[in-house]
Structure formats: structure tokens, C-alpha cells
C-alpha positions as CSV (number, residue, x, y, z in Angstrom):
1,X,125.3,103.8,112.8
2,X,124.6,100.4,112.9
3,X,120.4,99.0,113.9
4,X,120.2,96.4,115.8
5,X,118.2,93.4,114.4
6,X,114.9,93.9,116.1
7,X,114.8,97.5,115.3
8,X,115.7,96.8,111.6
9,X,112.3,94.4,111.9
10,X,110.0,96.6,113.4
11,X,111.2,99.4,111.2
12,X,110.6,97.1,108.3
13,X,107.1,96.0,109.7
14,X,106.6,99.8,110.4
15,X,106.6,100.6,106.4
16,X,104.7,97.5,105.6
17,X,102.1,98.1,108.1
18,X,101.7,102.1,107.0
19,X,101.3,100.7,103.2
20,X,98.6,98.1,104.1
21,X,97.0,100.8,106.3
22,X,96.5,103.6,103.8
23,X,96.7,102.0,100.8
24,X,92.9,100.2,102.7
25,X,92.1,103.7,103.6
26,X,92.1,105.5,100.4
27,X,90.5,102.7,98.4
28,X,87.3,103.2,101.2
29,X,87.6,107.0,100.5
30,X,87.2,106.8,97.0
31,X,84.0,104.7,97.5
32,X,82.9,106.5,100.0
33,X,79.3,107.3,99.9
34,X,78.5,109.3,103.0
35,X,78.9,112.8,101.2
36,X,82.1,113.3,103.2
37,X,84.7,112.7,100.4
38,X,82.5,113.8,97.1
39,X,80.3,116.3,97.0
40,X,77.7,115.7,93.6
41,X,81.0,113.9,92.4
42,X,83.6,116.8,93.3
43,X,85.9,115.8,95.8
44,X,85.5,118.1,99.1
45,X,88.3,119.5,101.4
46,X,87.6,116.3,104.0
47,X,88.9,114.4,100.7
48,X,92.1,116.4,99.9
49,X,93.6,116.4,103.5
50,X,93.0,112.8,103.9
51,X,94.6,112.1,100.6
52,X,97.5,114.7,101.5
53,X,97.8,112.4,104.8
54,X,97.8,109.2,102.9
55,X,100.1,110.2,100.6
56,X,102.8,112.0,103.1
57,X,102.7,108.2,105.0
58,X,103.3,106.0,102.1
59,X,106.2,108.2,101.9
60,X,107.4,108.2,105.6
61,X,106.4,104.4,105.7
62,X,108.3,103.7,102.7
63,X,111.6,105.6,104.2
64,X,111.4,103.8,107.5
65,X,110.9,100.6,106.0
66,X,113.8,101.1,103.4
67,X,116.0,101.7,106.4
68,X,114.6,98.9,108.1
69,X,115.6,96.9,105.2
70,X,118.9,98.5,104.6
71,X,119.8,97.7,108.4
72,X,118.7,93.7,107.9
73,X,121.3,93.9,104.8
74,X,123.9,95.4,106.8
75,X,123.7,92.8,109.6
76,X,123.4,89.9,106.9
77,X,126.7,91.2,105.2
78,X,128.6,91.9,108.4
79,X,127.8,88.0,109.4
């Protein structure tokens, strides 16, 4: 199957995007100091999902922006 250059892009941008994202989210959840993330320095189950979430979409955004990539190299070689 073959991507067409703007899909490759937003695919690309996709990952990138997911990475800046959560990457900005978990460093706010580890300071967080509302009591929602760390409870007298335990983390609670609000903490745990949200990192389960962050991490599940640095791995999605890292798939979808590796084929992204993959089909920019594809069109680069077939020209």
C-alpha cells in the first residue's frame, strides 16, 4: 500500500504532536499538587490510569509517526 504524501505528513505530525502532548502532560502530573495524582506522596489510582494513557499514546503516536515516516521514504525513493 502506498500513502500518499500528505497523509504520510499528517501521520508524521500525528506522532510528533502525541509526543509533545503527553510527554507536557506527565511532567504536570508528576508536579501536580492538587492531591489528585499523590496522596501524602503515594501515587493514587487518578495517577496510574493517566500514566497508563500516556504511556499507551507515546506508543500509538510513535507507530503512526514511524509509518508516516516510512511512507515519506517510500515516496522519496520511488522519485
Amino acid at each position: 500500500m502506498k500513502l500518499s504524501r500528505p497523509v504520510s505528513w499528517f501521520l508524521l505530525a500525528f506522532g510528533v504532536w502525541s509526543w509533545v502532548i503527553w510527554v507536557t502532560f506527565v511532567k504536570n502530573l508528576i508536579k501536580d499538587g492538587s492531591g489528585l495524582a499523590f496522596d501524602d506522596g503515594h501515587p493514587t489510582a487518578y495517577f496510574w490510569v493517566h500514566l497508563t494513557l500516556a504511556v499507551v499514546s507515546f506508543v500509538l503516536g510513535t507507530v503512526i509517526g514511524g509509518i508516516g515516516l516510512r511512507g515519506l521514504r517510500a515516496l522519496r525513493q520511488a522519485s
